[in-house]
C-alpha positions, -999 to +999 in steps of 0.1 A: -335+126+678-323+162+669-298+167+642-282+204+638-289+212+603-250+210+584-238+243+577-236+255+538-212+277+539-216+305+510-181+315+509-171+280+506-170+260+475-184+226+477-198+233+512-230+214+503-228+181+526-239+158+495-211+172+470-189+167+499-196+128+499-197+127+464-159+141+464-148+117+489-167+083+470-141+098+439-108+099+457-118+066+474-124+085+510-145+076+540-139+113+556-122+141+551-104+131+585-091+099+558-070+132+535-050+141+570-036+106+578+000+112+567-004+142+598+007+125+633-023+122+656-006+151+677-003+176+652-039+178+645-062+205+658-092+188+665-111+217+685-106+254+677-134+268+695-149+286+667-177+305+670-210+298+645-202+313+618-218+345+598-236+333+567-252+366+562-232+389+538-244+417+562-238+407+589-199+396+579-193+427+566-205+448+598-183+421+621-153+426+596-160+465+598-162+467+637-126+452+641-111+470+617-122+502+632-105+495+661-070+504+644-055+531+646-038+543+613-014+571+597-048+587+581-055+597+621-024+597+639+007+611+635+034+590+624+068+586+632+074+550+630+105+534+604+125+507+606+121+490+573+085+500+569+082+543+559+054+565+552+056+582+520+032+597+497+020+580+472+007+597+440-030+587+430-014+578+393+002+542+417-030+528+428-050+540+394-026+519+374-015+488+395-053+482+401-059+476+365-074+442+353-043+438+330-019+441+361-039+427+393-047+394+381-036+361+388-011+343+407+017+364+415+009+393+398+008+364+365-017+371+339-035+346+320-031+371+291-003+398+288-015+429+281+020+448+284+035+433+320+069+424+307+075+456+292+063+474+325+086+456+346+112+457+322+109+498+320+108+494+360+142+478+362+156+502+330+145+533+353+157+511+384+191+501+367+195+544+358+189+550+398+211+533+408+238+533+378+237+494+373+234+474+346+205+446+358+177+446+382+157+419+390+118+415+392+110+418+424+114+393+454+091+392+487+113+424+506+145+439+516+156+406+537+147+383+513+170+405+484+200+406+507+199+371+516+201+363+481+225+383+475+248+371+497+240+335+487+244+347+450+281+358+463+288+328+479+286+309+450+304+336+425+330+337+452+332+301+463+335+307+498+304+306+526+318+336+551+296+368+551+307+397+572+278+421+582+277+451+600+263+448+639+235+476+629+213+458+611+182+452+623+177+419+643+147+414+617+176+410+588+199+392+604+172+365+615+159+364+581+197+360+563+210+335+590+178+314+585+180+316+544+220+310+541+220+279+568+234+257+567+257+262+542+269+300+549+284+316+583+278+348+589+292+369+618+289+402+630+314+433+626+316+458+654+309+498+648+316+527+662+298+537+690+302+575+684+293+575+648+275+544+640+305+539+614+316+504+609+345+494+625+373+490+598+397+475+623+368+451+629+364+441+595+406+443+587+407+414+621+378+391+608+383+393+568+397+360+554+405+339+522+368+323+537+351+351+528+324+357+504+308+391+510+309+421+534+272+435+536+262+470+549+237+490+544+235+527+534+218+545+550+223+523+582+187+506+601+198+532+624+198+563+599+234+576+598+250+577+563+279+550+561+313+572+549+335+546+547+319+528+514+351+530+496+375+517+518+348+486+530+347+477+495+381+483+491+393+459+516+367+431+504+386+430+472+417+431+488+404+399+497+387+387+470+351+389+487+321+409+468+309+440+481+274+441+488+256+466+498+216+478+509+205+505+502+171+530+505+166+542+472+144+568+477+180+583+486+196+584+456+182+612+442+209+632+467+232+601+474+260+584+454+250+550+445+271+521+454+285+514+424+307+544+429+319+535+461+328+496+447+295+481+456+297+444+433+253+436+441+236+463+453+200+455+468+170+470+489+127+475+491+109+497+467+086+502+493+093+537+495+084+543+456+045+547+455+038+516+475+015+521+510+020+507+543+004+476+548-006+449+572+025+421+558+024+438+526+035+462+507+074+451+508+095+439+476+130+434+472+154+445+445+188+427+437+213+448+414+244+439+393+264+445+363+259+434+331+285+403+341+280+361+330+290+360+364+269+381+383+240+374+361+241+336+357+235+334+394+200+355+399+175+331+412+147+354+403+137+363+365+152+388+343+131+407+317+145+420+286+138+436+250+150+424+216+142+431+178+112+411+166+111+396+128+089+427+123+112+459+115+112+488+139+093+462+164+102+451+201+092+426+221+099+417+261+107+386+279+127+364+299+168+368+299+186+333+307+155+318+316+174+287+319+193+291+351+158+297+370+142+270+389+112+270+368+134+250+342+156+231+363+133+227+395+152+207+422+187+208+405+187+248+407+210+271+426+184+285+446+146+284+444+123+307+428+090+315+443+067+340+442+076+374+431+060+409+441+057+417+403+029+441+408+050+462+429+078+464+406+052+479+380+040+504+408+078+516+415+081+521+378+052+539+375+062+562+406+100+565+390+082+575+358+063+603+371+094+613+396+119+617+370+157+626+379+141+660+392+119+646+416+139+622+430+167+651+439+139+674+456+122+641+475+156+638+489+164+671+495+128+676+515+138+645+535+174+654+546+161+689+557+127+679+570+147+652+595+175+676+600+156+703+617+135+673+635+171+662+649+177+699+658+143+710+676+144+670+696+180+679+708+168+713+726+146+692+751+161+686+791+173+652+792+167+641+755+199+632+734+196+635+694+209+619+669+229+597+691+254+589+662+275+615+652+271+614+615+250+628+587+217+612+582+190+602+561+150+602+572+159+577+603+177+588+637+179+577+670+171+595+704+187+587+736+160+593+768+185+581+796+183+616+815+148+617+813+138+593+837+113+576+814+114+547+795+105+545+756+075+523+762+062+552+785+072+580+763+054+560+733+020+555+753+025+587+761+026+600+727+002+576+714-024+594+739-020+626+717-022+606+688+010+604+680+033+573+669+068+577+685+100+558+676+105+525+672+116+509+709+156+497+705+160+489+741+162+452+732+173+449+696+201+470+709+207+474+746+239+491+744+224+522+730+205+524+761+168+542+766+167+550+729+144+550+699+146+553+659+124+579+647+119+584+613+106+622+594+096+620+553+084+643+533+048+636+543+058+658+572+052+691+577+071+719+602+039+719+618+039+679+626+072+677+635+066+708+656+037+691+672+059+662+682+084+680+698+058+697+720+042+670+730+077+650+739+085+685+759+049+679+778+060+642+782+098+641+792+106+677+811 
């Protein structure tokens, strides 16, 4: 009788059928089926359907190689694609240092050995802290949504109350993630906006505000683009009330944009992926959280805190945890909130960028932007049937643009586009039907006059 021969898999440790059994005799095991039995029968996947699989190096590589050349990437098309997710330059200094063996190793960015990581994250949240004119700054968390969602928890529990008030533009992304993380102890509901400027609704807010609640979040700029102008008055009316202002924001704008803090902003939060950090596949996102120097405020960050005191040696520093007590690596189940893995590699990348940058650099970037999406806005709005911005307000890098007139629908304009090798606007037409046929297209200073040119030619070619 013929036997296929087992397969030792090179990739896999212990894939050699003997070791295997040996394993299982330790553990007292009769299978590896035996480790599952605490899995219900139903949940199992007992078939996948695999195919053999590629033992040869070669060969992997070559299979690898052919799919991935099937994408189609910023390097070949143009890109005008946002929504959480930007395409900035990032300087060959980024990658040079965040590759280094003293920084990419380990678990979460967690050397065996540290060879200078605390003090580059703590000089990331020092240059982070001047950018935005706050006191602390966290390492970072997984992204954007997981930051304001702990935020917003973190206010909760300052506040005492479990009401958070958010602006209706958000992204449905957000406000999935934020419901999900504050059930089921937190309510959040949604506050209307203007439909000609994008502007929250202050009567909206003034009718839903209570003694129940903890926080009104916005961000600024909006998902959609348009600069919030009401800051003050939001945060104004949350302490009216006793609830904490908190507010998102992109900060690859504040180099041209007040920071919260002067507009009453109590935790401030947001993604460094626009400082130095590429576009990835699921990657390339971490959040910030931002506060003042407060017991109050600072007693409730889940995530760690890195600081610098006076060693016994005079003249000499060291860096290291602040309040490392009130994290769930000391008090594990009885914690506020769980800690879990931290992008800590791209808060050393962001501090890097912000180092080479400089208060300078960060005014020009922002200057390029607002011009470079300005005259986008402008050239767009010349074309039959095509309305642009559809708010009525200034904004930063994002905007959206109507189609109604045109007869087409985004989806067609975008396949459209995407045959000229171009990457149109995100589709809104679900996440928010109201605005009708529309799109958020987004313009950074990786774009010239020439590519921004080139897209408005080629939606003339597509939509007149």
């Amino acid at each position: 009788m013929n036997r296929e021969k087992p397969i030792v898999h090179p990739y896999i440790p212990n894939a050699v059928p003997t070791i295997k059994e040996q394993m299982l005799r330790e553990i007292g095991a009769k299978s590896t089926e035996d480790l599952f039995a605490d899995v219900h029968e139903k949940l199992r996947v007992k078939d996948m359907n695999l195919p053999k699989p590629l033992l040869s190096e070669c060969s992997l590589r070559r299979y690898i190689e052919e799919i991935l050349s099937k994408n189609k990437t910023c390097k070949e098309y143009l890109n005008f694609l946002g929504a959480g997710c930007w395409q900035h330059y990032v300087p060959a200094i980024c990658d040079e240092v965040n590759q280094r063996s003293e920084f990419l190793t380990a678990y979460a960015g967690e050397p065996y050995e540290d060879h200078g990581r605390f003090q580059a994250l703590f000089e990331y949240a020092s240059m982070m802290g001047e950018l935005l004119n706050m006191d602390v700054v966290n390492v970072p968390t997984y992204d954007w949504m997981q930051a304001a969602a702990t935020s917003l928890r973190m206010a909760s529990r300052i506040t005492g109350r479990r009401e958070i008030l958010i602006s209706k533009t958000i992204s449905a992304d957000e406000l999935s993630k934020i419901k999900d993380y504050c059930k089921p102890q937190m309510e959040v509901k949604l506050l209307d906006y203007d439909p000609e400027t994008g502007q929250l609704d202050l009567d909206s807010l003034k009718a839903k505000i209570s003694s129940k609640t903890a926080a009104v979040y916005f961000k600024n700029p909006s998902y959609l683009g348009f600069i919030e102008a009401h800051g003050d008055e939001i945060s104004k009316i949350a302490h009216e009330h006793g609830a904490l202002s908190v507010v998102g924001v992109d900060p690859i704008s504040l180099g041209i944009l007040t920071p919260p803090i002067e507009y009453g902003a109590d935790i401030v939060c947001g993604d460094i992926q626009p400082l130095g950090i590429h576009m990835q596949f699921g990657g390339g996102q971490a959040g910030f959280i931002a506060t003042r120097d407060e017991e109050k405020y600072v007693m409730e960050y889940p995530s760690r805190l890195f600081g610098i005191a006076p060693t016994s040696v005079e003249g000499e520093y060291g860096f290291g945890d602040v309040a490392f007590g009130r994290t769930s690596f000391v008090l594990r189940e009885e914690a506020k909130e769980f800690v879990g893995t931290a992008a800590a590699l791209w808060g050393i990348t962001a501090g890097v960028y912000l180092a080479l940058m400089g208060p300078q650099g960060m005014r020009e970037i922002g200057e390029a932007i607002m011009l470079r999406s300005r005259y986008a806005m402008l050239q767009i709005s010349r074309l039959k049937g095509v309305k642009c911005p559809v708010f009525k307000s200034t904004h930063f890098k994002e905007f959206v643009v109507n189609f109604d007139d045109t007869g087409k629908t985004v989806a067609e304009i975008n396949r459209a586009l995407l045959e000229r090798k171009i990457f149109g606007g995100k589709d809104l037409t679900k996440e928010f039907p109201e605005l009708g046929n529309s799109a958020l297209y987004c313009i950074t200073e990786v774009h010239t006059k020439d590519d921004i040119d080139r897209l408005v030619n080629a939606l003339k070619e597509v939509v007149e």
